[in-house]
C-alpha positions as CSV (number, residue, x, y, z in Angstrom):
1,X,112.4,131.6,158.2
2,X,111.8,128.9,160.4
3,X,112.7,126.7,157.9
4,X,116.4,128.2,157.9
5,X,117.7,125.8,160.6
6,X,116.7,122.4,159.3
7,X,118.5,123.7,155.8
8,X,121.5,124.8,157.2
9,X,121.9,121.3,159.0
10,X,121.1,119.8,155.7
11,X,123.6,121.8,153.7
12,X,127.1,120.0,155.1
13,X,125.2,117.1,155.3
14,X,124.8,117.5,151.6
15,X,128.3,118.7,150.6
16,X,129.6,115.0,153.3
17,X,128.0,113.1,150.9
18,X,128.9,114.4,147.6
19,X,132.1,112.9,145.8
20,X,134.7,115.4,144.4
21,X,134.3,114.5,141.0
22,X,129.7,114.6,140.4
23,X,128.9,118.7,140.1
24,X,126.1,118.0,142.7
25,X,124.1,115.1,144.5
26,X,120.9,114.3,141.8
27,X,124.4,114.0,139.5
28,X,126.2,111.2,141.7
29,X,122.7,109.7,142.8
30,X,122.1,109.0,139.0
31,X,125.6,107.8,138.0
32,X,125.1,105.1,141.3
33,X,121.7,104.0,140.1
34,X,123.1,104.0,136.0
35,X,125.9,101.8,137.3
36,X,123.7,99.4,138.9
37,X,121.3,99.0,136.2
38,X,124.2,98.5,133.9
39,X,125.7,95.9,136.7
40,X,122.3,94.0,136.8
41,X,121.4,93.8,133.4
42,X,124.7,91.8,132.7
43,X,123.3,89.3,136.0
44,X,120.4,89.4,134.1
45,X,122.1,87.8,130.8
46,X,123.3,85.3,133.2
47,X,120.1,84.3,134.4
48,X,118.1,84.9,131.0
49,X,120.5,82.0,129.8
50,X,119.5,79.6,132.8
51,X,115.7,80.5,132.1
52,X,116.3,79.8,128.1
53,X,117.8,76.7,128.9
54,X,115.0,76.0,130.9
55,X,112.5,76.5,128.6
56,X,114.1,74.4,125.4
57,X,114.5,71.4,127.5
58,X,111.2,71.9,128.9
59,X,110.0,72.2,125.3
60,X,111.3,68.7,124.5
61,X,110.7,66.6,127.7
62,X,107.5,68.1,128.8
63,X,106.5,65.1,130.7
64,X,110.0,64.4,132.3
65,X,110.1,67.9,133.7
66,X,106.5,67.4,135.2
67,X,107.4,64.3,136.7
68,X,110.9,66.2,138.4
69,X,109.0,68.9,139.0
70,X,106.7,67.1,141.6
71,X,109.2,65.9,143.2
72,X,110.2,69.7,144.7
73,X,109.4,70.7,148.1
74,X,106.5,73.0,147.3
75,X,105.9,74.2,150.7
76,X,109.1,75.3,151.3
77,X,109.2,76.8,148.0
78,X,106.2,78.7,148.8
79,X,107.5,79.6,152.1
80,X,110.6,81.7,151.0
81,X,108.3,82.8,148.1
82,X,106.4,84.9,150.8
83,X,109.8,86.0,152.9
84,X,111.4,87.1,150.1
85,X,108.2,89.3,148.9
86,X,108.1,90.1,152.7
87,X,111.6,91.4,152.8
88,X,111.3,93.9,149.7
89,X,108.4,95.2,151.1
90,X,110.7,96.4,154.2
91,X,113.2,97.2,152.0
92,X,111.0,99.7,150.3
93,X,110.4,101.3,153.8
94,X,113.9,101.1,154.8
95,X,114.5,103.4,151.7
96,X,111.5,105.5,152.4
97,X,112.6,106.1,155.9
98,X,116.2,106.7,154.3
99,X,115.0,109.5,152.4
100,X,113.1,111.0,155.4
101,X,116.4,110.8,157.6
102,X,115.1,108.3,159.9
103,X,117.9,106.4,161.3
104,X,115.9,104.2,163.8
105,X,113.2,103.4,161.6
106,X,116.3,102.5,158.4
107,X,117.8,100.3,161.6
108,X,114.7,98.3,162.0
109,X,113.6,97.8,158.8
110,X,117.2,96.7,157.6
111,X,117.5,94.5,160.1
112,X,114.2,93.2,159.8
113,X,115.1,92.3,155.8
114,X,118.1,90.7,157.5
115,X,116.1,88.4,159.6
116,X,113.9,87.4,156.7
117,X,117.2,86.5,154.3
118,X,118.4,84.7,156.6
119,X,115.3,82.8,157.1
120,X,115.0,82.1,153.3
121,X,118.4,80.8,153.6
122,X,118.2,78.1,156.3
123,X,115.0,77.6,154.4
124,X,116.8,76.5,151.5
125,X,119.4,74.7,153.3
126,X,116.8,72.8,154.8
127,X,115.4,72.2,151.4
128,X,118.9,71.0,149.8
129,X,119.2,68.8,152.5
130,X,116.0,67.4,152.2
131,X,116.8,66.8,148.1
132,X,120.3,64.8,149.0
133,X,118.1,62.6,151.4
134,X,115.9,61.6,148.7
135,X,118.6,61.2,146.2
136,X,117.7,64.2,143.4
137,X,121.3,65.0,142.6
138,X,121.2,65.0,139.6
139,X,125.0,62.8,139.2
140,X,124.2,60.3,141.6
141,X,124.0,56.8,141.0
142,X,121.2,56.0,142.5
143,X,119.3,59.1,141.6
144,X,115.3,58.9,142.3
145,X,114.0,59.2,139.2
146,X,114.1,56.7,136.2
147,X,113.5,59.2,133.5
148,X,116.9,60.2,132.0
149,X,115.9,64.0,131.0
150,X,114.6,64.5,134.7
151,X,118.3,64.9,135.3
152,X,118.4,67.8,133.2
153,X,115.8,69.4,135.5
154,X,117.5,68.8,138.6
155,X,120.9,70.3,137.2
156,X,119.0,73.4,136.4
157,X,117.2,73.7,139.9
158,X,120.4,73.4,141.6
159,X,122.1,75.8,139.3
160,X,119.6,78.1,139.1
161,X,118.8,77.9,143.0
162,X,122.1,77.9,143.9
163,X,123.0,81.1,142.0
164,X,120.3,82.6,143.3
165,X,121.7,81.5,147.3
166,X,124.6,83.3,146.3
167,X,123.1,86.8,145.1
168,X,120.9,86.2,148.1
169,X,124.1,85.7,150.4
170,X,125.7,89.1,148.6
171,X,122.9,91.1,149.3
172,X,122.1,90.1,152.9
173,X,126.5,90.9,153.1
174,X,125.9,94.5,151.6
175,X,123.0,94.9,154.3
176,X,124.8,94.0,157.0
177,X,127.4,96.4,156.4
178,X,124.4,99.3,155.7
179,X,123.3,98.1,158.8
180,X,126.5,98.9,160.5
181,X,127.0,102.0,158.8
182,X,123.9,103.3,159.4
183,X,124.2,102.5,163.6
184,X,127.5,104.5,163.9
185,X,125.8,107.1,161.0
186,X,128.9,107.0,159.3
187,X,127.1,108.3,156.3
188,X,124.4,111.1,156.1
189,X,121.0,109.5,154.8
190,X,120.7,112.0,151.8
191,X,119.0,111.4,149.1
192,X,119.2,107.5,150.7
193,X,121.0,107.1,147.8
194,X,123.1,104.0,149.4
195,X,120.3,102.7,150.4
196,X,118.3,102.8,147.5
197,X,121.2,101.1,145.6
198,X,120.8,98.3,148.0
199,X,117.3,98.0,147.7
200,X,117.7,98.0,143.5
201,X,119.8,95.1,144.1
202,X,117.6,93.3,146.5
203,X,114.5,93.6,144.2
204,X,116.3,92.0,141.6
205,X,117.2,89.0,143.7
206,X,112.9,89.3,144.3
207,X,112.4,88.9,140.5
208,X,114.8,86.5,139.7
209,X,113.1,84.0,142.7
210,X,110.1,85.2,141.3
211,X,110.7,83.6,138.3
212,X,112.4,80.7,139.4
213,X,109.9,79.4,141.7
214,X,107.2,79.0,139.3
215,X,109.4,77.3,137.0
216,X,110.7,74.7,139.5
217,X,107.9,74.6,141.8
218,X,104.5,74.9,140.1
219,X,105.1,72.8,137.0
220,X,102.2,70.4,136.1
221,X,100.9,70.9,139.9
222,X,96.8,72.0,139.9
């Protein structure tokens, strides 16, 4: 019986969240997630094609893609390697503490996942900046390196680092509105399904710069 109370306060909470057209909540929950996966897997294709590129021309000019290689900031590199596996671990708790109904804790943790983005961001910005000053775009003129197929390194780190800045810059959007949303509790936490979509989507920008960094970072370095 004393039970009673906390379901009853669940109940509309429940029947707020539910769409008119999913029978119940596990229904819509699993139609959001489905969706996503199907979403990703296409950015998946996109990336799979960047990473097979990679691979060929690394096949072919093994030693030019070394020497390129060197040439990338490591620590940096290594730096956003650790925010980024930072911010899915408070990801994960946001969704956790979604699940339990904790609105101050989701706050927190969202914003702290904000904080780190945005770090890995000017991070990277930094890091671009850096690559200009040292002449490794890969058009220039008088681009650093002598090696002609180095080029065709530097055109995939800036592709594939780039698209991954912009799937960053989606997902730290989609927080930020979360964030938002969860302040003015304009949507019940149940189920955290929102915020489990979220997270989905933020751990694939994790494995996608989990890939990427040793691919452009840690080539021919001990």
């Amino acid at each position: 019986m004393s039970d009673s109370p906390a379901l009853a306060r669940r109940e509309p909470a429940a029947a707020a969240a539910l769409a008119e057209h999913f029978q119940d909540l596990k229904q819509q929950q699993t139609a959001h997630v489905f969706g996503l996966w199907i979403f990703l897997a296409t950015e998946m294709l996109f990336f799979g094609g960047l990473f097979a590129a990679y691979l060929v021309y690394r096949y072919l000019y093994p030693d030019a893609f070394v020497e390129a290689a060197s040439e990338t900031e490591i620590v940096i590199g290594s730096i956003n390697t650790l925010l980024l596996l930072t911010s899915g671990m408070t990801t994960s708790l946001a969704v956790k503490a979604a699940g339990e109904g904790d609105h101050g804790a989701v706050s927190v943790l969202i914003l702290a996942t904000l904080v780190l983005g945005f770090l890995f961001l000017g991070a990277k910005g930094y890091e671009y900046v850096l690559d200009l000053h040292h002449h490794l775009w890969p058009s220039m003129p008088d681009f650093k390196l002598a090696d002609p197929p180095t080029r065709i390194f530097w055109s995939l780190y800036w592709l594939m680092t780039g698209m991954h800045a912009v799937h960053m810059s989606i997902g730290l959007g989609t927080w930020i509105v979360l964030l938002v949303m969860v302040r003015r509790r304009s949507f019940p936490l149940v189920e955290a399904s929102r915020i489990r979509i979220a997270g989905l989507y933020w751990g694939f920008v994790d494995m996608m710069w989990l890939i990427i960094w040793p691919l452009l970072y840690l080539v021919g370095r001990p």
